[in-house]
Backbone bond lengths (Angstrom), bond angles and torsions (degrees), N, CA, C in turn:
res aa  C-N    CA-C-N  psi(-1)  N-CA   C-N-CA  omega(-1)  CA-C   N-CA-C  phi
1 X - - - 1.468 - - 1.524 109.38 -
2 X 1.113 108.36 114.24 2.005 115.77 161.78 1.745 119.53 -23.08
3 X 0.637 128.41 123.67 1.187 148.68 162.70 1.660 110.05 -50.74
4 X 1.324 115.05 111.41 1.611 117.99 -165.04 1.837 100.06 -91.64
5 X 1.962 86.22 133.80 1.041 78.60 -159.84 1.399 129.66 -86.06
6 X 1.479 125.92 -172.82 1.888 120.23 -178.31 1.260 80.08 -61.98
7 X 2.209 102.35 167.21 0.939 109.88 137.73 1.259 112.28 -128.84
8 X 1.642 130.53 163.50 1.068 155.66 -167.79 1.636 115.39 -60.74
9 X 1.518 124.24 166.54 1.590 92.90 163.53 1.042 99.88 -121.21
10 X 1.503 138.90 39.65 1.485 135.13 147.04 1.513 107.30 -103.95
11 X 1.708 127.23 7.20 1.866 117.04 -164.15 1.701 59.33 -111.47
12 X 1.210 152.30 -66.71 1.651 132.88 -166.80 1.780 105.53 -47.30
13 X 1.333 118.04 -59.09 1.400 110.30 -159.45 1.843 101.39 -56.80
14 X 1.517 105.53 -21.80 1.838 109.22 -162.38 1.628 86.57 -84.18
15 X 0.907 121.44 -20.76 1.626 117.89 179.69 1.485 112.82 -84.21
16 X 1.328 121.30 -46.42 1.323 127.71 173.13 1.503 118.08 -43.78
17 X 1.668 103.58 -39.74 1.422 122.85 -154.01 1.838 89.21 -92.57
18 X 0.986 142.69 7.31 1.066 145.29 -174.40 1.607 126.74 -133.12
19 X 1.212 112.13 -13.97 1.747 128.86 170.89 1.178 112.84 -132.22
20 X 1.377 117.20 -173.67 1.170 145.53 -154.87 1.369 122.43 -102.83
21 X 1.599 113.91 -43.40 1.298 127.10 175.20 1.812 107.00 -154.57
22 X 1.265 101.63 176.82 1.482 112.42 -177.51 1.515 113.74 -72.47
23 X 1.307 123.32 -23.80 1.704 121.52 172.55 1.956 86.00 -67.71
24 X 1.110 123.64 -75.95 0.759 142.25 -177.56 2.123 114.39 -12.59
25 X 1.393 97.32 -82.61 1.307 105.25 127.80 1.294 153.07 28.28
26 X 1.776 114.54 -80.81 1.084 148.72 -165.83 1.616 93.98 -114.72
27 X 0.931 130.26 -3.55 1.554 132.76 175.02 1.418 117.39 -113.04
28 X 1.544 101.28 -31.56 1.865 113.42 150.85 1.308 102.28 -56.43
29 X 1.094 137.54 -54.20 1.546 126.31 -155.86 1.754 104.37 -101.81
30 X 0.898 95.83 6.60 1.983 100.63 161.05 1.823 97.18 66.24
31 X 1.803 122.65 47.72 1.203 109.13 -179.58 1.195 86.89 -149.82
32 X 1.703 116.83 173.99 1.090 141.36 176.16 1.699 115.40 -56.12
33 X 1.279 118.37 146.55 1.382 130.80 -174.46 1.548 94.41 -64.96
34 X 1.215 120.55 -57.21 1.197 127.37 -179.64 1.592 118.01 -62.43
35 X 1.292 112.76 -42.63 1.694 101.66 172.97 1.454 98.54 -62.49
36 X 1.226 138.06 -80.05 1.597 150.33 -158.22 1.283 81.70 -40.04
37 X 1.771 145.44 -62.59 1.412 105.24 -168.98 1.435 146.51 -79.04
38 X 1.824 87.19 -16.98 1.845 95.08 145.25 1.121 117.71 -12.79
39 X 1.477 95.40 -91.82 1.383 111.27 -154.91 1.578 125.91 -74.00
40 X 1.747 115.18 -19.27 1.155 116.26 163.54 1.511 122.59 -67.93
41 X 1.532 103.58 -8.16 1.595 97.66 -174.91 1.565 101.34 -103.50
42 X 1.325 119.48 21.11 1.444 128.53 157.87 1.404 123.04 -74.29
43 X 1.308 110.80 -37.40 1.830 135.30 -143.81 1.984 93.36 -115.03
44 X 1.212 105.12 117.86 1.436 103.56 -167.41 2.096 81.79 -110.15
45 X 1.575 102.27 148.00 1.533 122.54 154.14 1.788 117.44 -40.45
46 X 0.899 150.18 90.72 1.511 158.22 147.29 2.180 104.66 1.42
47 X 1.174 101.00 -29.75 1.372 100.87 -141.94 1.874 88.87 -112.43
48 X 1.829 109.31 -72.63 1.106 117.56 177.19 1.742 121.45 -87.64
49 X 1.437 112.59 14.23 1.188 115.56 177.75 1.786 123.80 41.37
50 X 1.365 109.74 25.24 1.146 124.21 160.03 1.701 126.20 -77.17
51 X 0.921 142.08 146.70 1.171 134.04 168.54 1.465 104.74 -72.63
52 X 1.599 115.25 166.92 1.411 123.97 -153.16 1.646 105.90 -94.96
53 X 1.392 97.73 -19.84 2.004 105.84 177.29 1.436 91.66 -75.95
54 X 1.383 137.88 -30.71 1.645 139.65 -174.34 1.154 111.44 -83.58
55 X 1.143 138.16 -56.41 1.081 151.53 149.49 2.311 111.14 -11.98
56 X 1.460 93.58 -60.69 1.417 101.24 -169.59 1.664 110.96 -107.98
57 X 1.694 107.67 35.47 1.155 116.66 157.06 1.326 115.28 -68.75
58 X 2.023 117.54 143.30 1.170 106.07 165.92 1.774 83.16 -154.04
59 X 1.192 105.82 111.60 1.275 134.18 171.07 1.099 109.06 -76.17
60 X 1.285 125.58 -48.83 1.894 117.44 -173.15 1.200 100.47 -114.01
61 X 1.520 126.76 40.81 1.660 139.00 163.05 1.561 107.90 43.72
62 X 1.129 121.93 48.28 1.519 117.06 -177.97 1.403 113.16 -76.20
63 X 1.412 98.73 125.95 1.577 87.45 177.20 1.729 105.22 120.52
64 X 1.516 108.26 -33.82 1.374 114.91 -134.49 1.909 84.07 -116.83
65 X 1.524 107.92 116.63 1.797 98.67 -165.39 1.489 95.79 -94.04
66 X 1.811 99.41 139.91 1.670 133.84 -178.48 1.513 99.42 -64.75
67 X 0.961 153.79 67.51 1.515 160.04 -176.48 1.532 82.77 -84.55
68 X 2.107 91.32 143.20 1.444 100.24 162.94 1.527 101.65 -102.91
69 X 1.493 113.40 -176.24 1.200 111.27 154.84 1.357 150.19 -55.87
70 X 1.054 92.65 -39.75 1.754 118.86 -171.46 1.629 109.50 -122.19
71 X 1.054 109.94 22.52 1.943 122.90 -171.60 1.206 117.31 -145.82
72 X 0.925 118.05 174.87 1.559 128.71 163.16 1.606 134.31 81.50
73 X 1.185 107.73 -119.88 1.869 105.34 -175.37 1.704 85.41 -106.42
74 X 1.516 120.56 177.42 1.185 117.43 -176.15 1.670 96.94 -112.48
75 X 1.312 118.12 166.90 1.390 113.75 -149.09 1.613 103.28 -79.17
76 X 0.942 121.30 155.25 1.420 115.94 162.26 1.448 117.00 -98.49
77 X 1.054 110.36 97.52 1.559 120.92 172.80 1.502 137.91 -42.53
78 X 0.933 111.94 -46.23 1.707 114.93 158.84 1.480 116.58 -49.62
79 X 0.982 103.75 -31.13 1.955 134.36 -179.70 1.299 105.23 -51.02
80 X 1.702 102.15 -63.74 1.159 137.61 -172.96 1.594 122.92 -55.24
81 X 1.473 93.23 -53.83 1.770 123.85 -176.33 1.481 108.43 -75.47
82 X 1.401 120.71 -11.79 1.390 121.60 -174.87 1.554 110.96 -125.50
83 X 1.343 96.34 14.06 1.943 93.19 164.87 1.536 106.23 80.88
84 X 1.493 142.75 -5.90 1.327 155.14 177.12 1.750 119.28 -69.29
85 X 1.165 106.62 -28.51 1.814 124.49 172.95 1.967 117.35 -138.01
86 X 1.008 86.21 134.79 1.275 93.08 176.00 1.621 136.77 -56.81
87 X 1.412 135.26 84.77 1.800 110.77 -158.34 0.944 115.62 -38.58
88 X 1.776 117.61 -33.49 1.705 102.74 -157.60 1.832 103.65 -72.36
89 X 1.414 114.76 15.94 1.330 89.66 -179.92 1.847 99.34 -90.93
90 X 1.204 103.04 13.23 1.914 101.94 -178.66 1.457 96.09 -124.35
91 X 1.174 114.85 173.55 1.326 140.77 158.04 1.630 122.28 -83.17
92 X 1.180 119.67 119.41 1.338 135.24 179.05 1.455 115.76 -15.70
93 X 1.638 99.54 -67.69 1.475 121.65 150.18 1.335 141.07 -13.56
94 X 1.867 97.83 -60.57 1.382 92.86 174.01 1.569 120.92 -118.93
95 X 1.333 107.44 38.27 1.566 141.97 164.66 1.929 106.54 -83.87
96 X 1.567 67.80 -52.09 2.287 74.04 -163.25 1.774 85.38 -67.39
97 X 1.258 126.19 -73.12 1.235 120.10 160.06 1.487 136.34 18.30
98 X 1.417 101.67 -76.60 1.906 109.98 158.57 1.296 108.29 -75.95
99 X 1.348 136.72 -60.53 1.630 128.00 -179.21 1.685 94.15 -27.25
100 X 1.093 124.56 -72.49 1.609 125.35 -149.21 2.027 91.08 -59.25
101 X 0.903 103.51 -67.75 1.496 107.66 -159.51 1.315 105.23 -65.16
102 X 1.764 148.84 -23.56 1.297 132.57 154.91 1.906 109.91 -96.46
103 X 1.336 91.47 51.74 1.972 99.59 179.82 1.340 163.86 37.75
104 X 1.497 75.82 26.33 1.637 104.04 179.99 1.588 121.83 -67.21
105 X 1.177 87.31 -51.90 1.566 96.71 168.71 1.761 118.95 -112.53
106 X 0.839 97.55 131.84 1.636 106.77 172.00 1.498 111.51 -54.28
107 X 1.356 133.40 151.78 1.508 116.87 -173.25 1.766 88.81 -104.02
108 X 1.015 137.94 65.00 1.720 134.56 -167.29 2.129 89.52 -159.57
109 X 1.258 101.17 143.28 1.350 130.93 171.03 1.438 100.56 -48.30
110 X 1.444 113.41 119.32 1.710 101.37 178.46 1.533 114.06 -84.13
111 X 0.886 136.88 57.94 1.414 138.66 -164.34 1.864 105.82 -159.10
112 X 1.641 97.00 -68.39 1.600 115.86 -149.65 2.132 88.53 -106.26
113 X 1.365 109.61 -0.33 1.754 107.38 -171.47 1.725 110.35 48.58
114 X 1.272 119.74 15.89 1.544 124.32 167.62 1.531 108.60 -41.41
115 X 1.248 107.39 103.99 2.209 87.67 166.67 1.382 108.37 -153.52
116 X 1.518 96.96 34.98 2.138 99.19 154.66 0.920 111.93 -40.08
117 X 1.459 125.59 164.95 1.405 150.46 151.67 1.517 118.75 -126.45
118 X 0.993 101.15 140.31 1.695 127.98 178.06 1.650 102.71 -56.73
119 X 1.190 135.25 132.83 1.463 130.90 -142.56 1.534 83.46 -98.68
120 X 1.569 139.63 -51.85 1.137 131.32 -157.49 1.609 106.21 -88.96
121 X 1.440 122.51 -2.55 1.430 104.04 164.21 1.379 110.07 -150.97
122 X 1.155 130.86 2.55 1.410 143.06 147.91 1.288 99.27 101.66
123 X 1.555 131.64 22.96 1.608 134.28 175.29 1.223 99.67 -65.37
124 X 1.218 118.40 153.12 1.637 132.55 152.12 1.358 104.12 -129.76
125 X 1.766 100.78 140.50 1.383 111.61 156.05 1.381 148.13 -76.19
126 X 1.623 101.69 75.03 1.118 130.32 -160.92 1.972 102.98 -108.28
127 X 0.979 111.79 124.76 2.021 116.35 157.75 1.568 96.68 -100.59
128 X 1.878 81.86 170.29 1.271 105.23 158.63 1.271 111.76 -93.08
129 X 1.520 120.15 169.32 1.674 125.37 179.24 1.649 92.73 -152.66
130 X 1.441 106.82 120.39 0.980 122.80 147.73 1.546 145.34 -80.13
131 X 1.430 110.43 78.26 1.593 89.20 -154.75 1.650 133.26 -101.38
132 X 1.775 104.22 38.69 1.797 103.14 128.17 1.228 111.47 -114.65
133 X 1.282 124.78 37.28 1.656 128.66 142.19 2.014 89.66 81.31
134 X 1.288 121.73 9.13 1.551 112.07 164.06 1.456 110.91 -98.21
135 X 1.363 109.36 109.71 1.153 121.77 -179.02 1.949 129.14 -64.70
136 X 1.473 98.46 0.13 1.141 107.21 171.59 1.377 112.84 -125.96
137 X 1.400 97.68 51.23 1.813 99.15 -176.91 1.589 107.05 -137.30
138 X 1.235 99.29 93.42 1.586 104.51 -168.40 1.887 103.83 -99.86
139 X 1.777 104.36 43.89 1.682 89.41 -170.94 1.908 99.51 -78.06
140 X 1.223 106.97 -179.99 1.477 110.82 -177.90 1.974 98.56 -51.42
141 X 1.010 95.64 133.78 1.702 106.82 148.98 1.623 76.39 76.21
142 X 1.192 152.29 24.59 1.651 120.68 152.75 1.878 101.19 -93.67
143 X 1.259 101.47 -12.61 1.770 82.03 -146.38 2.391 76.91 -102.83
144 X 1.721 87.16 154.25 1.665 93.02 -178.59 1.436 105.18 -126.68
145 X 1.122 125.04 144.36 1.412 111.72 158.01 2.003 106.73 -105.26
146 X 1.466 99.91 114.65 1.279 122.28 -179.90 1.877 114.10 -89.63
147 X 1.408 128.33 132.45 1.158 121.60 167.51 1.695 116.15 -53.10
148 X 1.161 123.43 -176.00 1.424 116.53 138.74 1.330 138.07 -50.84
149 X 1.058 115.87 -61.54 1.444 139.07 175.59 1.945 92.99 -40.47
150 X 1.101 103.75 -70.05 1.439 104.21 177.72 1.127 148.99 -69.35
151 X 1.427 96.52 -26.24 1.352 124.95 155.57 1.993 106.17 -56.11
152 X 1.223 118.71 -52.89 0.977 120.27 178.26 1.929 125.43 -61.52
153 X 1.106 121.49 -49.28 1.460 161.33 -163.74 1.746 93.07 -78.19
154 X 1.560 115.86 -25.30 1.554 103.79 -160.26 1.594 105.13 -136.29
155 X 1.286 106.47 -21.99 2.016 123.69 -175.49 1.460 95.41 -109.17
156 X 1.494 106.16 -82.93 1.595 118.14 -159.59 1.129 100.68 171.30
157 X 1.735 100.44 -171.23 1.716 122.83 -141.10 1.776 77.32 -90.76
158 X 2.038 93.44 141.29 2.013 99.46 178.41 1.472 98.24 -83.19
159 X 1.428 112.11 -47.23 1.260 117.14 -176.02 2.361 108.73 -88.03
160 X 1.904 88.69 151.97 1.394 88.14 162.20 1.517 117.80 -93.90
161 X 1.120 114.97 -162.92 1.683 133.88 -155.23 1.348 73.54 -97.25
162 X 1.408 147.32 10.42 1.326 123.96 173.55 1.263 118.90 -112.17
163 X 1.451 114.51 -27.72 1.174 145.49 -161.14 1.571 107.68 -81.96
164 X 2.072 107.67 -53.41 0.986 121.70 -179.99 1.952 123.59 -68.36
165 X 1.988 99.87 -11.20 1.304 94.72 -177.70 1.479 100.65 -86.87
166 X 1.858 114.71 -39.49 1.316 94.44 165.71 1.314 161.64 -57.26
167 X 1.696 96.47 -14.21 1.864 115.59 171.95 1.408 102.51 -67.27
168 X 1.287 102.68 -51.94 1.922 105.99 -170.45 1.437 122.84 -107.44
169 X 1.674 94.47 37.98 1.521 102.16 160.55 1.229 116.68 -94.09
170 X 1.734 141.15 -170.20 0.912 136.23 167.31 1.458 123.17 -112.06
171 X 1.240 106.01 62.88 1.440 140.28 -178.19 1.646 90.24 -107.74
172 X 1.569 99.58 164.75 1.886 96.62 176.30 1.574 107.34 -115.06
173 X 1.850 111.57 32.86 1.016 112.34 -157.15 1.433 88.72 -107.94
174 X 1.651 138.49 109.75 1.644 118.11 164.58 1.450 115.62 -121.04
175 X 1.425 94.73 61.31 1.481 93.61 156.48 1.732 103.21 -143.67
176 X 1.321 111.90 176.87 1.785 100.56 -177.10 1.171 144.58 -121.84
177 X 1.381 82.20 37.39 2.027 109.62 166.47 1.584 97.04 -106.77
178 X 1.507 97.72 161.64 1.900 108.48 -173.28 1.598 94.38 -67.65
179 X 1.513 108.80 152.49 1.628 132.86 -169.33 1.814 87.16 -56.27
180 X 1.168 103.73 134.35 1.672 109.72 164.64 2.089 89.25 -127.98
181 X 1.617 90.12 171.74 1.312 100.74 175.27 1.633 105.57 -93.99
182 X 1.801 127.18 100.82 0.835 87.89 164.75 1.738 153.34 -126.00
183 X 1.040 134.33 -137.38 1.729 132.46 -162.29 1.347 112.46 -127.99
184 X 1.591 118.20 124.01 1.575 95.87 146.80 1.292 135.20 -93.87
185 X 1.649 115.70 120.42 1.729 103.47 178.07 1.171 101.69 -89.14
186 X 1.554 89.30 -159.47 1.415 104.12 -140.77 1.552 100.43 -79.99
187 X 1.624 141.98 -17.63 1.132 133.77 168.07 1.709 116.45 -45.66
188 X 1.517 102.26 -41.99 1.125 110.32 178.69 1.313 130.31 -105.09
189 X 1.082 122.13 10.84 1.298 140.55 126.73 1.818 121.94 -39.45
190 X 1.577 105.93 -76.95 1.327 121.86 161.39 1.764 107.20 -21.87
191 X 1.392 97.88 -73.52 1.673 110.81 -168.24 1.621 109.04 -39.07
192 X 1.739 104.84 -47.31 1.506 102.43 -159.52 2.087 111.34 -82.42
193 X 1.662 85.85 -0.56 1.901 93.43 -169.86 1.554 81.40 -98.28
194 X 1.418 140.42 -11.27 1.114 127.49 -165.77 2.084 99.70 -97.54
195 X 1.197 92.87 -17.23 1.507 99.62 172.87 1.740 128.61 -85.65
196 X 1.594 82.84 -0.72 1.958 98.56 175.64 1.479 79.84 101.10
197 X 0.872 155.71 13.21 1.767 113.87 -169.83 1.819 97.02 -98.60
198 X 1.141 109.70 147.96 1.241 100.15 158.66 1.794 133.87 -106.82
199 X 1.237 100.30 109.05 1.368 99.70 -164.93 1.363 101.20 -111.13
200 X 1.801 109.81 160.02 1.223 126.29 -174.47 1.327 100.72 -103.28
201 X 1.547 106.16 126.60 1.877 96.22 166.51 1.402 122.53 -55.30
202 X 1.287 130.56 -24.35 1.260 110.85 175.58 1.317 100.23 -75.99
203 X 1.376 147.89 -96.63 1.075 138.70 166.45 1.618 141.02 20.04
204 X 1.133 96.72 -42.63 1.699 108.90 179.29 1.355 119.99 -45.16
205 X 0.994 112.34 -22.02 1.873 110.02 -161.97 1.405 77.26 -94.44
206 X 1.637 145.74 -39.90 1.430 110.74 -173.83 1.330 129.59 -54.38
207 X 1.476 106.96 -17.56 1.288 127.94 174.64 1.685 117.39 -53.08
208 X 0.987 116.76 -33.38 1.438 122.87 158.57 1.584 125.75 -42.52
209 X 1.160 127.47 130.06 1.228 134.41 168.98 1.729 124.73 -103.51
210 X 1.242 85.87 105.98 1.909 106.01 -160.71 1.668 104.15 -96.47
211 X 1.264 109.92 27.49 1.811 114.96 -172.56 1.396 87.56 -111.54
């Protein structure tokens, strides 16, 4: 294993000057909580003669916004990308979400440029890829959006051994949640009258393909 490296006492003060707290911090500078406080408790303040891990205590997170997962304000990404907020206070989801729409990420397969969409709701089968495998490290250029195909071929398997017996069983069920009955509303309704077709609302659900 590599030898982790020094740090400086201006790459701490450029970290200080940019977050919230010392976890915080230590995730700006792409190192362990524990190395970063090493070494910040080397490097004393000029002014208040505190050391710089003391200095950038914040015990009652001031500053630093309580985001739920599934609630709240939507993440701010630059925020995010520079080690200043925590991801896990968002959902994966609606992370990749803002990356795509303020242009971080391209919405296309970084490999194969794949970036269909699904006609009735405009999904593509697109993941994320993390590639030093830290899942909370959204700095520029770690995070990928991979197709399937590639996603598969270069990470691992999308589907499990559970998933895959139910697609290619001989059930008429191929997707891998239990069979529901299902509906088109009215979003997708809209979509398919917006494609020329003319469909009857009663009718629509035959439109479904249950094979």
């Amino acid at each position: 294993m590599p030898k982790a490296k020094p740090l400086s006492k201006q790459q701490i003060l450029a970290a200080m000057a940019k977050t919230k707290s010392n976890r915080a911090a230590a995730r700006y500078l792409n190192v362990s909580y524990v190395h970063y406080k090493k070494w910040a408790k080397l490097y004393q303040d000029e002014e208040t003669r505190e050391t710089l891990f003391d200095k950038h205590l914040n015990p009652s997170g001031k500053g630093i916004p309580k985001f739920l997962s599934d609630k709240g304000k939507e993440p701010a990404v630059l925020d995010i990308i520079e080690g200043r907020v925590d991801p896990s206070h968002f959902t994966p989801e609606k992370i990749k979400e803002k990356l795509i729409k303020e242009g971080y990420l391209k919405e296309e397969c970084a490999v194969c440029g794949f970036h269909e969409t699904r006609v009735l709701d405009y999904k593509s089968p697109l993941l994320m890829y993390f590639q030093d495998g830290n899942k909370k490290n959204y700095k520029d250029g770690n995070v990928q959006l991979l197709c399937y195909n590639h996603y598969f071929l270069n990470v691992g398997d999308v589907f499990n051994e559970q998933d895959l017996t139910q697609i290619e069983s001989h059930n008429t069920v191929n997707n891998t949640t239990k069979a529901v009955e299902w509906e088109v509303d009215n979003y997708h309704l809209q979509r398919l009258k917006e494609l020329g077709l003319e469909v009857d609302e009663d009718d629509a659900n035959e439109l479904i393909s249950r094979l």
